[in-house]
C-alpha positions in Angstrom: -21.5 -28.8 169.5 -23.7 -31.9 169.8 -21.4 -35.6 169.7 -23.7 -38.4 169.1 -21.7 -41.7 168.9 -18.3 -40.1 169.4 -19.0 -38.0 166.2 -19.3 -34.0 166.1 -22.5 -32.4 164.7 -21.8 -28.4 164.9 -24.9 -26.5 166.6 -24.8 -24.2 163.8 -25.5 -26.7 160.6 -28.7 -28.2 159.7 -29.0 -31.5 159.2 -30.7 -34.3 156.6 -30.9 -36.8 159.4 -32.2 -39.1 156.6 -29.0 -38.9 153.9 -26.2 -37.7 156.6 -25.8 -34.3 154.6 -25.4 -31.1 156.4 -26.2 -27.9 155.1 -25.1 -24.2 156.0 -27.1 -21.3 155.0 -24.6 -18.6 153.1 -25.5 -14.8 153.1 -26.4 -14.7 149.4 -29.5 -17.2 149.9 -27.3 -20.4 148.1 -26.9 -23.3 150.8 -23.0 -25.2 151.5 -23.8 -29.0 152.0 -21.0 -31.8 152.9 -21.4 -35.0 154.1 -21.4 -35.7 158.3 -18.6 -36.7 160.1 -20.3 -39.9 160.8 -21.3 -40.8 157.8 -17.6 -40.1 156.3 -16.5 -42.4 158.7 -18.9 -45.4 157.6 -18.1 -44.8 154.3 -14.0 -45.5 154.7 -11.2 -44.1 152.8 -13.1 -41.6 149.8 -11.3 -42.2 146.9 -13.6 -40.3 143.9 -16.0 -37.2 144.8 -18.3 -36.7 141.6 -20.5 -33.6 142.0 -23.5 -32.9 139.7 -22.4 -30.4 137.4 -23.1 -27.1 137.6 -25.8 -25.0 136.9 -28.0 -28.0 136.7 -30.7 -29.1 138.7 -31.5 -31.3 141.3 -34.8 -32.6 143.0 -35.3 -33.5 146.6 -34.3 -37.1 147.4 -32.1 -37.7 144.5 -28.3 -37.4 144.1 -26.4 -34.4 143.5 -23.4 -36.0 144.1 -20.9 -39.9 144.1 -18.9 -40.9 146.1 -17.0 -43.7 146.3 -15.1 -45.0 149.3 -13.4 -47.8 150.5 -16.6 -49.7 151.9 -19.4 -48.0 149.8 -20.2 -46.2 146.8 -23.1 -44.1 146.5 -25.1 -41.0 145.7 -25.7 -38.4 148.1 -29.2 -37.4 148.3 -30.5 -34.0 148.0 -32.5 -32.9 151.8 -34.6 -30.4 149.1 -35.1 -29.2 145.2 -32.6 -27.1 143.9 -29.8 -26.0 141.7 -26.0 -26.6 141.8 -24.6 -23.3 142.4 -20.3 -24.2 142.6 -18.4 -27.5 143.6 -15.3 -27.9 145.6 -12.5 -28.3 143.2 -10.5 -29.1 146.4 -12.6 -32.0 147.0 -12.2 -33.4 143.4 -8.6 -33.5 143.8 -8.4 -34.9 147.1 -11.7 -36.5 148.0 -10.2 -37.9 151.4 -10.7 -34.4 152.6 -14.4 -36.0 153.6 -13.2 -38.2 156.0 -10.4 -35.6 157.7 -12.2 -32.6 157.2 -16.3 -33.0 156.8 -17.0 -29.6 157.9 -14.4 -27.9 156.6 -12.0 -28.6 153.7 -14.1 -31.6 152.7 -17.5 -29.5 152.0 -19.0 -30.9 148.3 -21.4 -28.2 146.9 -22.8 -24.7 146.9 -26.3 -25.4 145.9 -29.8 -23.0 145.5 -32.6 -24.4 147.4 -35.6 -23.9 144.4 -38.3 -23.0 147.5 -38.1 -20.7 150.7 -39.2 -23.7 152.8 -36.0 -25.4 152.0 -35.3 -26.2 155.7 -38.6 -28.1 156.4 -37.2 -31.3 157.7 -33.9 -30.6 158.7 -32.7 -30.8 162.1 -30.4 -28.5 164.4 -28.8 -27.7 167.9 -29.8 -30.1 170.5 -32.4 -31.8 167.8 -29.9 -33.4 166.3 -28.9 -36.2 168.8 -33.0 -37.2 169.7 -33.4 -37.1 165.5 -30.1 -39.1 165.0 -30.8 -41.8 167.5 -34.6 -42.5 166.8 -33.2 -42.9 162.6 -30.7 -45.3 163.8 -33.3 -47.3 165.8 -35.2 -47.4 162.9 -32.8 -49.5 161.0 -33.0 -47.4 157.5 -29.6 -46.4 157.5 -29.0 -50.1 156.6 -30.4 -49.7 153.6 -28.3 -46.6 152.0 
């Protein structure tokens, strides 16, 4: 487990540095992706989760989910191209499960990465503090 700023990152996720999504590779080929437990927190209190509905498509960089919390509402950004695969029904009902349960309960979608290179970017293990630190020096997080 690697903590950067108090916040866990579990060694066995891959992470979109970039959009705070993690992603966990599932035996059948489709991908698990929930927000971070650092960005749950910056977003405050979820009130609605609004996945992309399924069976429909998504392209890398653009939302396949909202979420609206009690200091910001926004899309969360796809880390690749794919297709939504299943939702957490949990999560629609109680959407606070992001902020007490990011890598658990509070997962958002079971998605199918389009290519095999669908990890090209993402970040892991002991990567993930070095990655995490550099992004926040770079100040784009401000603009999410």
């Amino acid at each position: 487990m690697v903590f950067v700023q108090g916040f866990e990152f579990p060694d066995h996720l891959l992470y979109d540095i970039n959009n705070q999504i993690w992603y966990a590779p599932l035996d059948d080929g489709n991908v698990r992706a929930g927000f971070t437990s650092w960005s749950a927190n910056l977003m405050g209190g979820i009130i609605v989760f609004t996945p992309k509905r399924l069976r429909f498509d998504f392209e890398k960089d653009r939302s396949f989910a909202v979420v609206e919390g009690g200091k910001w509402v926004g899309s969360a950004r796809a880390a690749f191209d794919g297709i939504v695969v299943a939702h957490n029904d949990l999560l629609i009902r109680n959407p606070e499960l992001i902020n007490s349960d990011s890598y658990g309960d509070g997962w958002m979608l079971i998605v199918r990465p389009a290519h095999d290179d669908w990890r090209s970017g993402l970040v892991t293990g002991e990567d993930v503090g070095p990655a995490f630190e550099a992004w926040l020096d770079a100040g784009t997080h401000r603009e999410r």
